[in-house]
ZAMARGU-4260 file (C-alpha; in steps of 0.2 Angstrom, whole numbers, plus 5000, padded with zeros to 4 digits):
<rodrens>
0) 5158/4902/4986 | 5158/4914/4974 | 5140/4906/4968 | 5134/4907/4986 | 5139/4925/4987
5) 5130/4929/4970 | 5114/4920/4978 | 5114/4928/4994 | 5116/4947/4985 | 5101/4944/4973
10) 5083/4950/4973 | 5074/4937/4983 | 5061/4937/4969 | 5073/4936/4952 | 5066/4923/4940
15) 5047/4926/4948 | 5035/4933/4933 | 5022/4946/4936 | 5006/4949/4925 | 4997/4963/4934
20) 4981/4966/4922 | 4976/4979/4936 | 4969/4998/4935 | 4971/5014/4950 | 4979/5005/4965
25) 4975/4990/4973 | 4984/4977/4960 | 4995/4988/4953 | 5002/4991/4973 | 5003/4975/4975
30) 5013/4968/4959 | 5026/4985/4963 | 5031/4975/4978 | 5036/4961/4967 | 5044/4971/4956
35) 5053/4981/4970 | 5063/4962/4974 | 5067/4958/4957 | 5050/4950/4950 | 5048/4954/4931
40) 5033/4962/4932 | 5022/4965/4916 | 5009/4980/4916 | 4993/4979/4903 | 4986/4994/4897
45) 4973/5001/4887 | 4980/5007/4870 | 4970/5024/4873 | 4976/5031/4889 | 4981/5017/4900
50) 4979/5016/4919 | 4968/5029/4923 | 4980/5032/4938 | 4993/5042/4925 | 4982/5056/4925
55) 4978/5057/4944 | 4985/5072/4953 | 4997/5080/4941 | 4998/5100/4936 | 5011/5096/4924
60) 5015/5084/4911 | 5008/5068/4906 | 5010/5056/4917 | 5006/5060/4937 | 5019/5055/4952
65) 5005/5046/4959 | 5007/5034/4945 | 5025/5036/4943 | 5026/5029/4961 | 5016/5013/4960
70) 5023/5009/4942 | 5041/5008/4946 | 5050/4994/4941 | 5037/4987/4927 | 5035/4987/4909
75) 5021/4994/4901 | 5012/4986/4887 | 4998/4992/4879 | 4984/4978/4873 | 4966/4979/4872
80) 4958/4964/4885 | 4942/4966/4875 | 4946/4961/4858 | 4954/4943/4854 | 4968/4946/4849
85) 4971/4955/4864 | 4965/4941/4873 | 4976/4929/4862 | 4991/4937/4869 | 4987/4939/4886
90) 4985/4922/4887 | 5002/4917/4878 | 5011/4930/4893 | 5000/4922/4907 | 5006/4905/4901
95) 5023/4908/4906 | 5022/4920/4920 | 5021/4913/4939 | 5007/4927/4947 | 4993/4932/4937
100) 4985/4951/4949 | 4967/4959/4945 | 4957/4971/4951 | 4942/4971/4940 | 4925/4968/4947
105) 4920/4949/4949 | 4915/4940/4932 | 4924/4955/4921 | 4940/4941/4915 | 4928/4927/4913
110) 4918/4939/4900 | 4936/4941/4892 | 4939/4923/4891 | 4952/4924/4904 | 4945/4918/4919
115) 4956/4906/4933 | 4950/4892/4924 | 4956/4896/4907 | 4972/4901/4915 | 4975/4887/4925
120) 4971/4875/4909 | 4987/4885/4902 | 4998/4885/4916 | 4995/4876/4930 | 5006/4882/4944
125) 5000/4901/4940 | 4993/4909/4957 | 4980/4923/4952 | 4977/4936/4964 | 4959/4943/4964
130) 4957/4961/4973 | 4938/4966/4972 | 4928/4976/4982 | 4917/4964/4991 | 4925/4948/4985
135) 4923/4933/4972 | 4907/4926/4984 | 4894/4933/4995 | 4877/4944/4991 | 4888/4959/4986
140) 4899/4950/4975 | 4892/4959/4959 | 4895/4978/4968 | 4907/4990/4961 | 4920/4994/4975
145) 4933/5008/4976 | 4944/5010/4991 | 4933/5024/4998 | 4917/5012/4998 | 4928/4999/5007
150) 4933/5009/5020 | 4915/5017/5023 | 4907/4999/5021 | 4924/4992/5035 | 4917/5004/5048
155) 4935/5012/5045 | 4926/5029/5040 | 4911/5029/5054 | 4926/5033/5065 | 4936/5044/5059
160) 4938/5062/5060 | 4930/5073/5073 | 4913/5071/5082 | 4903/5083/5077 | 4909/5083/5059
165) 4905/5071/5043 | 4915/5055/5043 | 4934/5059/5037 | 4947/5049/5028 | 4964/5047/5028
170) 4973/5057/5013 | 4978/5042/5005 | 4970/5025/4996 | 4972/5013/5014 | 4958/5002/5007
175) 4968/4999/4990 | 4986/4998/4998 | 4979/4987/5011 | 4971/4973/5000 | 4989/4975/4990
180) 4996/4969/5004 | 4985/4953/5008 | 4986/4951/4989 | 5004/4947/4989 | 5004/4940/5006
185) 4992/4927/4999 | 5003/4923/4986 | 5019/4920/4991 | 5012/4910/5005 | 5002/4899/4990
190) 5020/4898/4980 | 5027/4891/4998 | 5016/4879/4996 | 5023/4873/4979 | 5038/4875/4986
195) 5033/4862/4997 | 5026/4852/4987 | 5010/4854/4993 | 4995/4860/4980 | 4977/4862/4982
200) 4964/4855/4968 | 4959/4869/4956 | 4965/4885/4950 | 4978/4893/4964 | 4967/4908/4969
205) 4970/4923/4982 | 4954/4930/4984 | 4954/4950/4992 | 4940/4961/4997 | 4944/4976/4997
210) 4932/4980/5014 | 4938/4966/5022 | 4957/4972/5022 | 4952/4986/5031 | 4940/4977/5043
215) 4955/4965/5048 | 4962/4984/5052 | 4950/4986/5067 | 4956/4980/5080 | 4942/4975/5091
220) 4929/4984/5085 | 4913/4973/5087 | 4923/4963/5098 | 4920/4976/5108 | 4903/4980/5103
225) 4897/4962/5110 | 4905/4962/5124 | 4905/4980/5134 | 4889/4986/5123 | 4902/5000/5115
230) 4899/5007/5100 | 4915/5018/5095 | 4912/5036/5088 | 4923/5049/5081 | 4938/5055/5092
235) 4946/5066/5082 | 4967/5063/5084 | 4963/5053/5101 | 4961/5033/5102 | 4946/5033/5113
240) 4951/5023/5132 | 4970/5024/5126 | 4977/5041/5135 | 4988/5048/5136 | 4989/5049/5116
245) 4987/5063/5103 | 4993/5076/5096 | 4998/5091/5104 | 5004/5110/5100 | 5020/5116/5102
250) 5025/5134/5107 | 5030/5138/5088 | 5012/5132/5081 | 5020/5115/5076 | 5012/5100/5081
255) 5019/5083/5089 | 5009/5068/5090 | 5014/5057/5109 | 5010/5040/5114 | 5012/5040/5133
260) 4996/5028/5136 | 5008/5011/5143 | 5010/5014/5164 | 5030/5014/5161 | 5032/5026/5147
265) 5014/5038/5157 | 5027/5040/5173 | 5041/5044/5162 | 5031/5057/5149 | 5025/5065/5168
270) 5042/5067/5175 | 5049/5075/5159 | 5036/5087/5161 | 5040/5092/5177 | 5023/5084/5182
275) 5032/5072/5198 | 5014/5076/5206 | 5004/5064/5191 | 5020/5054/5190 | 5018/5048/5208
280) 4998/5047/5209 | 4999/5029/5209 | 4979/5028/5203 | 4984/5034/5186 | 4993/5018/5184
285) 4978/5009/5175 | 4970/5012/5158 | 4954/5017/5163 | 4957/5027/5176 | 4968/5038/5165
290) 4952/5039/5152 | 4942/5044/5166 | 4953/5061/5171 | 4957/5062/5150 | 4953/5079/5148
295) 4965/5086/5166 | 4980/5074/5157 | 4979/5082/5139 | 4975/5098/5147 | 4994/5096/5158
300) 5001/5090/5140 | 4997/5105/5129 | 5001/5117/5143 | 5018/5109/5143 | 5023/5105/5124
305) 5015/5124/5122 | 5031/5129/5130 | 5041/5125/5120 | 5048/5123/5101 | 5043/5105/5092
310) 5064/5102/5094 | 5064/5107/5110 | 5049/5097/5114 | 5057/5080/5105 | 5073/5080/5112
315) 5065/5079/5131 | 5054/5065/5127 | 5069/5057/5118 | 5080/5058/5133 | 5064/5052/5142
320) 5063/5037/5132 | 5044/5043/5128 | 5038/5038/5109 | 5035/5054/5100 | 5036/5060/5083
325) 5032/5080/5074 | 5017/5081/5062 | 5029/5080/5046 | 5023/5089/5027 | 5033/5083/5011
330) 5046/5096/5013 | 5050/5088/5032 | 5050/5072/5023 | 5061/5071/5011 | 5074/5082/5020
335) 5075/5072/5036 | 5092/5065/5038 | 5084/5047/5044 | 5074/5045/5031 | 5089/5047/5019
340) 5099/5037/5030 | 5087/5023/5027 | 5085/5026/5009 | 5066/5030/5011 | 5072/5045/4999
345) 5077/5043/4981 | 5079/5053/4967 | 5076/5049/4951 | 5076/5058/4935 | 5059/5059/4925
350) 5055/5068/4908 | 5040/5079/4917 | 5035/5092/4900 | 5051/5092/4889 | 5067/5089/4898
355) 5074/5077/4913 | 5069/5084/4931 | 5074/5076/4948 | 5060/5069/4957 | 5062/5062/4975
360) 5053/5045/4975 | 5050/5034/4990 | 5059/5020/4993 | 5057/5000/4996 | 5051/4991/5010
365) 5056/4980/5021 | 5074/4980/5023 | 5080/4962/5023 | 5096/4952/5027 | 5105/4955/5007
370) 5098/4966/4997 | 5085/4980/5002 | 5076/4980/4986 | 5078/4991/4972 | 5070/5006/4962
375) 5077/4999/4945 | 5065/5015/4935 | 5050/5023/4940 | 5033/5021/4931 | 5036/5019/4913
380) 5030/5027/4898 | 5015/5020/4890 | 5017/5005/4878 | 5037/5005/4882 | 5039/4986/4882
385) 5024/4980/4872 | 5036/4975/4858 | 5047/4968/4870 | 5035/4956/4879 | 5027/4953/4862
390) 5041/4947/4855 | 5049/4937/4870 | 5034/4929/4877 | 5019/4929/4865 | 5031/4924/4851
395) 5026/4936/4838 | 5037/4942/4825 | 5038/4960/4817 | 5024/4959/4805 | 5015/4952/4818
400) 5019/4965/4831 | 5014/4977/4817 | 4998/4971/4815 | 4993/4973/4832 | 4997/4990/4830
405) 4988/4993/4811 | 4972/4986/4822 | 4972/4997/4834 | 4976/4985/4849 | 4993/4989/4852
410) 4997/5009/4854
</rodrens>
């Protein structure tokens, strides 16, 4: 009993080893999700400056948030990929991890001498996942790719923002977080296969492009395209045929974002507004005919929502049962009482210039049946493990640990 209890408490992932050889977001996002259920993940780093995501976005310190945030839960170690005995000790780590994560441009590892073949020679069972910007095949292959590019080159950008602007983005990497995601999806559904006994010839690879993560995002995009000659634009914060939906300004200049476009929830969102007159016209009960009379419906919505506060506002449509949410800032975030009752908000402690501070870091998703995951540290100094890992999986002793460090490979 007491076995079974310990089992059914731990991290789903314990006893699963990470290499994540990846730089900015894509791999490194996806090996933090292993690491956030209990997967021993294992960062390289260049000795000179590591991931070049530690100096993204900071005003102060060393070390940015941004990287603080996607580093959680892994140990650094610093080794230089493009000398051999770098390369050396890479391999001795792969051997004995379970997931090998990359993000370098197609051909970079096999240049290295680390390529899937060479890894799979040493350790057989190890899936590699290989986030790129256009993919391991195809005309493109050879293309640098950053998240940006991918989500221009999706379509994702074309329509996005407002019509008769420049194509606009969300403020965040969506094109790197998204292949994460495949990434690790790939994976574990490959290491269910072993599970299962069942194994395909060659090395175990999870091959990601960057573009196509966001294309899968779409919808029906050129579905569309081919069957109703429609070629989607820019809409600003509306979903063009989906009404009512949007965002909308409240009487204290705060915003709130509603989705009444279902026939149900349309009915209900009118009668909370007082509206009994659209509630009842029984030819508003169809998606198109609402997108035809768009601009009179938004036009009812703002002169309503423009009555009254943002709290106001959300607990009508609450008692409605109409979704709706306020255009939340970090402030709103990290305050609101669900997202602590949740545990989307935890604070850690970080060493920002030359003392410990308390920094508010996001939490782990998804919640499952046991455990919710766990933020065992945030992003880790650069080189912190390297004579750790050194020592425990590539077998080196002191002297040799030290001549890593003499030749300039270890930090």
């Amino acid at each position: 009993m007491t076995e079974n209890l310990r089992l059914a408490n731990s991290l789903p992932l314990e006893g699963i080893r990470v290499l994540e050889l990846g730089n900015f977001i894509a791999a490194p996002f996806a090996a933090r999700l292993f690491g956030d259920f209990g997967a021993e993940v294992i960062k390289i780093e260049r000795p000179n400056g590591g991931d070049e995501l530690r100096d993204w976005r900071k005003t102060r310190g060393q070390t940015s948030m941004l990287f603080r945030t996607l580093g959680r839960n892994k140990k650094s170690v610093t080794l230089d990929l493009r000398s051999e005995a770098g390369q050396a000790a890479v391999k001795k780590i792969a051997a004995q991890c379970d997931v090998v994560i990359e993000n370098f441009r197609p051909g970079t590892l096999e240049r290295w001498g680390l390529g899937p073949d060479v890894l799979t020679e040493l350790n057989p069972d190890v899936v590699i996942v290989r986030i790129s910007g256009y993919g391991q095949t195809g005309p493109y292959k050879d293309r640098a790719g950053f998240g940006s590019s991918a989500e221009s080159f999706a379509g994702l950008r074309y329509i996005t923002g407002e019509p008769d602007r420049p194509a606009g983005r969300a403020a965040a990497s969506m094109g790197d977080t998204v292949a994460g995601l495949y990434g690790v999806i790939g994976a574990l559904m490959l290491m269910l296969q072993k599970a299962k006994g069942i194994r395909h010839e060659g090395p175990q690879t999870v091959d990601v492009a960057l573009y196509e993560g966001v294309f899968s995002l779409l919808e029906s995009l050129v579905p569309d395209y081919d069957a109703y000659g429609m070629v989607r634009q820019r809409t600003g914060g509306q979903l063009p045929g989906v009404v009512p939906t949007g965002s909308y300004i409240c009487a204290d200049g705060l915003e709130v974002v509603i989705g009444g476009n279902s026939n149900s929830v349309f009915v209900r969102l009118m009668k909370a507004m007082g509206r009994d007159d659209l509630a009842a016209d029984e030819s508003l009960l169809t998606t198109e005919a609402r997108a035809a009379r768009e601009e009179e419906l938004n036009g009812a919505i703002s002169a309503w929502t423009g009555s009254y506060k943002l709290t106001e506002v959300l607990d009508l449509l609450d008692a409605a049962g109409v979704p709706a949410g306020p255009v939340y800032d970090a402030p709103s975030i990290a305050e609101d009482k669900h997202y602590l009752a949740r545990g989307m908000i935890q604070t850690h402690e970080v060493v920002i210039e030359d003392k410990p501070e308390k920094v508010r870091f996001p939490g782990v998703v998804p919640k499952i049946p046991g455990h919710d995951g766990e933020v065992k540290w945030v992003g880790p100094e650069l080189g912190e493990h390297t004579e750790e890992v050194l020592r425990d999986l590539a077998g080196l002793d002191a002297e040799e640990i030290a001549d890593f460090t003499a030749g300039g490979v270890r930090a």
